[in-house]
Each structure stands twice: as C-alpha cells, then as structure tokens.
C-alpha positions in Angstrom: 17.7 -70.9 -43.2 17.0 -72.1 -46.7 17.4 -68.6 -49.3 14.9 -67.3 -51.3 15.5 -66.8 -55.0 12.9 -64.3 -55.0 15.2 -62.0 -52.1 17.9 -61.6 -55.2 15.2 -60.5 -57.3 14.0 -57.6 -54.8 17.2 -56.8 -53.1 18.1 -54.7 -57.1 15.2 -52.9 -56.3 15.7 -51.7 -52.5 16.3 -47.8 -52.4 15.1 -47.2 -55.7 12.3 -44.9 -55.4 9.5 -48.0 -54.9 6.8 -49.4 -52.3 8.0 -53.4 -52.8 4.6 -55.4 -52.0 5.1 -58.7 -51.4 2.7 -61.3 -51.5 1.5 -65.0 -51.4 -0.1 -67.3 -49.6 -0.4 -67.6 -46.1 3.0 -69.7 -44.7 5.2 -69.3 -47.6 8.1 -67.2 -45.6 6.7 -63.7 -46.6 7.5 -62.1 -42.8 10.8 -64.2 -42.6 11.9 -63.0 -46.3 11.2 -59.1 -45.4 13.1 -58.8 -42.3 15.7 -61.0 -44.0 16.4 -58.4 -46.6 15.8 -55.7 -44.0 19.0 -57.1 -42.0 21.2 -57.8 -45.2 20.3 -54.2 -45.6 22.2 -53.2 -42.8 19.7 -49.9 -42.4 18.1 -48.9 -39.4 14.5 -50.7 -39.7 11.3 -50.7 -37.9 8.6 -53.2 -38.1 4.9 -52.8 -37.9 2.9 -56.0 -37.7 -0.8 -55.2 -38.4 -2.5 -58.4 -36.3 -1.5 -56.0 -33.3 -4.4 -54.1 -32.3 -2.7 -50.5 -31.9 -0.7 -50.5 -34.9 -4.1 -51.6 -37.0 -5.5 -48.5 -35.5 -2.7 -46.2 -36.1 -2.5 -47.1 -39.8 -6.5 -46.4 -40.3 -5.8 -43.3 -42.2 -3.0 -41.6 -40.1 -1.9 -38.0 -40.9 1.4 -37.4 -42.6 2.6 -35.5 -39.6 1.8 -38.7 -37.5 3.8 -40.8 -39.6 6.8 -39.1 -39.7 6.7 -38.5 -35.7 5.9 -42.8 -35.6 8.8 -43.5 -38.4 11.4 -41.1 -37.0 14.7 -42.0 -38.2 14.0 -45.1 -39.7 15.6 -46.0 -42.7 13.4 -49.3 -43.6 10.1 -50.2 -42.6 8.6 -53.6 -42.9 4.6 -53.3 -42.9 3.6 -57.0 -42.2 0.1 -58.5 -43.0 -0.9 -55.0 -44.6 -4.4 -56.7 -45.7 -5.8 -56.2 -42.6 -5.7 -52.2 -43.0 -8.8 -51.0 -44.8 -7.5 -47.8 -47.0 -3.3 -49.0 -46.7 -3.0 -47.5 -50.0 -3.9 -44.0 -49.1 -1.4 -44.5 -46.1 1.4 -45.8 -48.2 1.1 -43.1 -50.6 1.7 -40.5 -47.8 4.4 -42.5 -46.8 6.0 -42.5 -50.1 5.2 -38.9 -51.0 6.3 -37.3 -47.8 9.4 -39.6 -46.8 10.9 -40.2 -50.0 14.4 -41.8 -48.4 12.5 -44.5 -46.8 12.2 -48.0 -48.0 8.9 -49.5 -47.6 9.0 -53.3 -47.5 4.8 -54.5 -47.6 3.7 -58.4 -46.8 0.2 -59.4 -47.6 -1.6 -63.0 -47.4 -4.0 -62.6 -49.8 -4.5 -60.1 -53.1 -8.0 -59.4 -52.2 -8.4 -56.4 -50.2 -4.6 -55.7 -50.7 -4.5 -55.2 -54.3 -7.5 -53.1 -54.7 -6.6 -50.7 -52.1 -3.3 -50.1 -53.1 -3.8 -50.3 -57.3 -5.1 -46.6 -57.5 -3.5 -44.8 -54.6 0.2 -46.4 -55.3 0.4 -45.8 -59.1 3.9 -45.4 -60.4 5.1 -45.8 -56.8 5.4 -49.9 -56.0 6.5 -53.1 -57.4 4.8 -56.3 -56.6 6.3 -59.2 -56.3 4.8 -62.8 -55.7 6.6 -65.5 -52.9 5.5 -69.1 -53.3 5.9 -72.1 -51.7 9.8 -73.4 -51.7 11.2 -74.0 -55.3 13.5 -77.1 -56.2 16.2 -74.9 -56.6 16.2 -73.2 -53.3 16.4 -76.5 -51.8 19.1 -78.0 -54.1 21.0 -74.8 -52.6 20.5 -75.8 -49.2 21.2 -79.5 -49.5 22.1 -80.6 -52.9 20.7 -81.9 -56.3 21.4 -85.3 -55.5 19.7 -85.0 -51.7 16.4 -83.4 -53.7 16.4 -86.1 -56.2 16.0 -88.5 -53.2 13.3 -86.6 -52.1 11.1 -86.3 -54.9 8.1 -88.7 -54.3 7.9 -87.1 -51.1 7.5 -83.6 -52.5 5.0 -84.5 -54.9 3.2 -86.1 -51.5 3.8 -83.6 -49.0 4.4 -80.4 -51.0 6.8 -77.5 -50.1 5.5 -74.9 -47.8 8.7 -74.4 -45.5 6.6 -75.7 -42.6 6.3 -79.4 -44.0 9.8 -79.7 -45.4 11.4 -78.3 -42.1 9.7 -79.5 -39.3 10.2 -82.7 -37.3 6.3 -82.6 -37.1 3.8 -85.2 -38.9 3.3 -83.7 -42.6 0.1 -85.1 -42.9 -1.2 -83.5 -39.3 0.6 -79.7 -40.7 -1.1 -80.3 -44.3 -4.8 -80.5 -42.9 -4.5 -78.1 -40.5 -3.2 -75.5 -43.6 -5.4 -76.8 -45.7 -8.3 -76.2 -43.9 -10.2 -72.7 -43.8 -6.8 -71.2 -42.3 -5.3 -71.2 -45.9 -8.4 -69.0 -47.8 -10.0 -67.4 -44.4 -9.3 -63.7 -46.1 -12.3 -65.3 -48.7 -14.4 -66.6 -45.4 -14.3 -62.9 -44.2 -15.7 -60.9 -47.3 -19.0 -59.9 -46.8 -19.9 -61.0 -50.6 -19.1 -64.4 -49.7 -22.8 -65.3 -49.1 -22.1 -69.1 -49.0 -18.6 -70.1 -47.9 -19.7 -73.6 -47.1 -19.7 -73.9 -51.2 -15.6 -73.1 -51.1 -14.3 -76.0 -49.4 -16.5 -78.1 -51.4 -15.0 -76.4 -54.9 -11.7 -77.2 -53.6 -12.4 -80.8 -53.2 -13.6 -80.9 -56.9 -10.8 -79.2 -58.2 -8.6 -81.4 -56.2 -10.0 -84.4 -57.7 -9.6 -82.8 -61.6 -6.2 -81.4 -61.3 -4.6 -81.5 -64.7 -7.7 -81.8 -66.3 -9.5 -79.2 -68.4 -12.2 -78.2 -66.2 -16.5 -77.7 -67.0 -17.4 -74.8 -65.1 -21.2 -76.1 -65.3 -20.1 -79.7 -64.0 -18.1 -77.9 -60.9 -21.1 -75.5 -60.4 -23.4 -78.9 -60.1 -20.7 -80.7 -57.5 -20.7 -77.7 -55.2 -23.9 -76.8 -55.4 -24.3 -73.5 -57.0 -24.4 -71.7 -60.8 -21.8 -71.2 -63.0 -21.4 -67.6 -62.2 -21.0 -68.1 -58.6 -18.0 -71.0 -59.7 -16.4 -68.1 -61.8 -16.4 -65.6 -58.9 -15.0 -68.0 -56.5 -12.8 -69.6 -58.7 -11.5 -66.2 -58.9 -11.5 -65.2 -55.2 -9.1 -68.8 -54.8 -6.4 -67.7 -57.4 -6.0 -64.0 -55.5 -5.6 -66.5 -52.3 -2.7 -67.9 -54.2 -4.0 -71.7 -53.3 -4.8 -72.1 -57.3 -4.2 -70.8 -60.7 -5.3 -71.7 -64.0 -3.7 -72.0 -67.0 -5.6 -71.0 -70.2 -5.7 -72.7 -74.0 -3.3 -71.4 -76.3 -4.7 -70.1 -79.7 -3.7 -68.3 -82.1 -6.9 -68.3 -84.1 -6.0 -71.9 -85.9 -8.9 -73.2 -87.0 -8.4 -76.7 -85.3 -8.0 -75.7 -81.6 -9.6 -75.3 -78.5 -10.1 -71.4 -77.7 -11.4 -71.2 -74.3 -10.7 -73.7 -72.1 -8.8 -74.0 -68.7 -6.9 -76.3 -66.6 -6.5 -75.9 -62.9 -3.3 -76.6 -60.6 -2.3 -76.0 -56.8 0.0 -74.1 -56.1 1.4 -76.9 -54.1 0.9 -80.7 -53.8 0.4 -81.2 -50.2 -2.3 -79.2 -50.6 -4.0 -80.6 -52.8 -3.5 -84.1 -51.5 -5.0 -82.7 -48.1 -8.1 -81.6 -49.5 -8.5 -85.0 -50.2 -7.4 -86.4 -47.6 -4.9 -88.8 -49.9 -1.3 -89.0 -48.5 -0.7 -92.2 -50.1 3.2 -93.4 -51.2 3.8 -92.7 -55.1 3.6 -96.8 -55.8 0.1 -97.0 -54.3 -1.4 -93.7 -56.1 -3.6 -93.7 -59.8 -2.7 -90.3 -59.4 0.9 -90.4 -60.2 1.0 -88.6 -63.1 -1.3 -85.6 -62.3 0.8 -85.3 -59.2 3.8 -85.3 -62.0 2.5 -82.4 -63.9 1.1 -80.3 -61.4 4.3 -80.0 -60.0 6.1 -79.9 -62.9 4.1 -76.9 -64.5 4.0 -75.2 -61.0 8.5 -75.8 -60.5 8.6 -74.2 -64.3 6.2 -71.0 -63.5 8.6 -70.6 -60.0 11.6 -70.5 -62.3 10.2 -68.4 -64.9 8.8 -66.0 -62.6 11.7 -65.1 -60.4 14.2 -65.3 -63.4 12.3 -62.2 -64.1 11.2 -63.8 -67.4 8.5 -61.9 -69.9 6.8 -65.5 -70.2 3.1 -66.7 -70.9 2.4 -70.4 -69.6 -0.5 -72.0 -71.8 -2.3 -75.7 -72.3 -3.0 -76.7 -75.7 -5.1 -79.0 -77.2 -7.2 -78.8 -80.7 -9.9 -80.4 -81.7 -8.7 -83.8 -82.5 -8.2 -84.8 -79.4 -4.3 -84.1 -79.7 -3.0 -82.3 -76.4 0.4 -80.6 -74.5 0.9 -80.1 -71.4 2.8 -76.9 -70.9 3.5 -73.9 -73.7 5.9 -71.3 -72.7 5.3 -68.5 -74.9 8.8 -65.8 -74.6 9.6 -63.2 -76.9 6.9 -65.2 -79.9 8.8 -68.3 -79.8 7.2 -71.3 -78.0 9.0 -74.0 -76.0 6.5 -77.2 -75.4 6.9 -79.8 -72.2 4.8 -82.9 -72.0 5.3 -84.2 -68.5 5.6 -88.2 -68.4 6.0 -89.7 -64.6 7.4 -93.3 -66.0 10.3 -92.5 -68.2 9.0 -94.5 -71.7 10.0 -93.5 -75.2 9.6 -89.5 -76.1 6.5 -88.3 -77.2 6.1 -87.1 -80.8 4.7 -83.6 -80.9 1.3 -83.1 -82.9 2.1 -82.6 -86.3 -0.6 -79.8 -86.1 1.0 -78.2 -83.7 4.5 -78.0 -85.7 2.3 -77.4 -88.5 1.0 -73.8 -86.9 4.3 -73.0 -84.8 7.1 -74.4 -86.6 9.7 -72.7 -84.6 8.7 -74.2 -81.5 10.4 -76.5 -79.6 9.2 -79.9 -77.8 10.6 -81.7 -74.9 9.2 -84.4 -72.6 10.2 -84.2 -69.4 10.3 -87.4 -66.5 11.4 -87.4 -63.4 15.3 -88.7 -64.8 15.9 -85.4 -66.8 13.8 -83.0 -64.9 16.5 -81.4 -62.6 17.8 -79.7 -65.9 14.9 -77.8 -66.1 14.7 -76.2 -62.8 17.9 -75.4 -62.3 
C-alpha cells in the first residue's frame, strides 16, 4: 500500500472536535485512505457506504434518537460517498451536536452537491481536506527517487491515479474507461445540466489547449454553446476535481495581463485519454505541455498537503513576456518556468523583477526537478 501524505495531514486533527470531509475525484484512494486512518486509529469504527440502498435511506434526515441507537458504541464512523445523501449536512450536524466523542471521517466524489449541503449546516464544525491523484513523493516513498526518475515519461503518459500505476492491467484500456462519463457523472446527473452532450466536447478542447491561456468565446464556439454556459460548466468540472485553473497574477502594474486563465488536469492520463493520444514522449509535439502540466499540478500537491498558505498564479504582461508558475506565500513570490529539454536557464522578465524585486526565479527540467517535490 503506497501512504498518503495527505493521512499525516488529517491524522493531527482526529478527535479534535471536527467533521473531516474528504474529497476528490472519483478513484483517487478516498475510501482506502478513511478506513486506513480509521485502523491506525485503533478505535472501534463503523462504516456506512451510501451506494447501499438502506443506509441512503436511513441517512435521508434521520432523528437524533435514531442515530445514536444506529451508532451505538462506536467510536469512529467513516460515511463513504456522502454526496449521494440529499440534506447530509443537516444529518452531520446532529451527529456532531449530539455525539460530541465521535469522530466523523466523510468521503465525497464530487464538491457539488456535497459542499453546498454541508457549508451552512456544518459551520465551525468540519475541516475539508482535498485527496488527489498520487504525488511524486508518495511514490518515491514506496520505491525510491531513483525508481521514479525511471519512470517519468511514463507518468507524464499515463498519469497517477493509483489504478494505472498499480495494476498489471493495460493503462491505456483503464485511462478511457475513467476518462469517460464515469469520471464527471455527478455533472451528467444535475438536473441544470440541460446539455451534457456539450461536456465531453469541452474537455476535448481543453485537452487540446492545456497550458495555454484559454478564450472562453473560442471554447464556447468548439462545443457549441455561449460563453456563459462555458463559465458554468467550466465551473461544474473544477468542483469534479478533473480541472483547475490558474488565474493571471496582477498587482495593478500597468503592463500586465488582469484577467486571464490557464487550464490544467489534474492528471495527465487524463488528459491524454480525452484525446485519445498515448503516444511515447519522443514521438509527442506535446512534450512540453505534458512537462508543465505536471509540473504545476506536482507543485500545488506539495504545497497543499505541506499545509502551505500559498496562491499559485500564471503571469504574463502585455509584451508578450510570460512565466509559468508564481507561488505567492507570506507576499514574497517564488517563479518556475518549466523547460522539458534541459537548455540554458531562462532569464526572468526584467519587468517582472522590475515590479517584484524580491522574487525569486528558477527554471525547472526534468534533471533538477526531484528537488522540488521532495
């Protein structure tokens, strides 16, 4: 079993007084992370999966009296897939108001039913925190630095969900059948989803313009609907956890870019099976998007379960001049450009220095990268 940084990270906050809501995208070890820290906590636990019929019922606004009868002498329960429960928030605050020694562990697939039910109800009572796909570092603990290193090109081809780095099974085969409607079905289901057949076509655009700041009139035109709709459903695919966006840095300097956005996968093999592109590194024109959307993705991991109060930015002004990454902690800002052929450093923008002369500026290729992550 490869270890989760992220367990670490929850395990200080176990019998503290806190709901822990976990959550990410379908197949990134959520279940097998709960009832991991459930056993290490050597407490009595019980485990309610809500794809069982009965227990969904149950948890559709049960009484308090019911609970405690169902929970007995539980001393940790796991609620697993808690999206599927209409009004969970009203039944997790009776939980934590009326059994306040129990530990409450909560997995959900998808933030969009999940985190609106629970936002209101839960206030003051839970901490959220986000699983992704495996990080380098978790599997340079299970194998070794060197071992990873070896593996690189096939991570940037064939991603890191634990199914496709662990199974004896064809990636490509496990990739599409993720990939498909499977990974963002939670979207599929919501009744304001009025044309779903527009999602998988999105997907395929943004697949195509990963690392590239994107028109939100040109994606509307690809997929076939208006720029609002675009917004909405670029919106619905980052509380799926399949994408995220990273937004222009500005400081009000009169020379850059203010509102745009770049778009990156959470994972590689995702991507590359929207577009049905499982090509080796050598033959690929994509090398070096593959490069950074890793990269930045590896760097937000890190940051993230470090517990780090960091913003993660693009910039770019209005001469054309452009870096990749900006990690903004504590007002100081540390700049990456991601190269996949290690050539000579890149100089950073003099008008960047110019308007952040404390920053710092690295460029990072797949020879010094390892220091980075780890």
């Amino acid at each position: 079993m490869i270890k989760r940084k992220l367990q670490r990270v929850v395990e200080k906050y176990l019998f503290k007084g806190k709901i822990i809501i976990l959550t990410g995208a379908r197949q990134v070890g959520k279940t097998t992370l709960a009832l991991e820290m459930a056993r290490s906590s050597e407490k009595r636990i019980l485990f309610w999966n809500c794809d069982e019929p009965d227990v969904e019922q149950f948890l559709d606004r049960p009484s308090s009296t019911e609970l405690k009868h169902r929970i007995g002498d539980a001393e940790l329960l796991v609620i697993d897939e808690a999206q599927r429960i209409r009004e969970i928030g009203i039944t997790l605050k009776l939980i934590a108001d009326n059994l306040k020694q129990l530990q409450v562990i909560v997995t959900g697939s998808s933030a969009l039913g999940l985190h609106d039910s629970i936002h209101e109800p839960l206030t003051g009572r839970k901490l959220e925190f986000q699983l992704h796909p495996f990080s380098f570092s978790e599997l340079v603990d299970a194998s070794s630095e060197t071992v990873e290193n070896r593996l690189l090109e096939q991570r940037l081809i064939y991603g890191m969900y634990p199914e496709p780095v662990l199974s004896d099974l064809k990636r490509d085969k496990l990739l599409t059948e993720l990939a498909g409607d499977y990974l963002y079905k939670d979207i599929l289901s919501m009744d304001s989803v009025r044309k779903p057949s527009i999602i998988p076509k999105l997907l395929q655009a943004l697949a195509l313009q990963i690392t590239n700041e994107v028109s939100l009139t040109e994606l509307g035109e690809i997929a076939g609907c208006d720029r609002n709709t675009v917004i909405r459903y670029l919106d619905l695919l980052e509380k799926a956890f399949v994408i995220y966006t990273l937004p222009a840095l500005s400081r009000n300097q009169r020379n850059e870019i203010k509102k745009g956005r770049k778009i990156y996968f959470w994972d590689n093999g995702i991507r590359n099976a929207l577009i049905n592109q499982f090509n080796p590194m050598s033959l690929r024109a994509d090398k070096g998007k593959l490069w950074e959307n890793f990269m930045v993705g590896e760097i937000i991991k890190k940051d993230q379960y470090e517990e780090r109060l960091t913003r993660h930015y693009f910039w770019r002004n209005h001469q054309q001049q452009e870096i990749d990454l900006i990690r903004e902690t504590g007002g100081t800002f540390d700049a990456c450009e991601f190269k996949w052929t290690e050539t000579k450093a890149n100089k950073v923008p003099g008008n960047f220095i110019q308007d952040y002369p404390a920053s710092s500026f690295t460029t990072i290729h797949p020879k010094n990268f390892g220091s980075y992550l780890l």
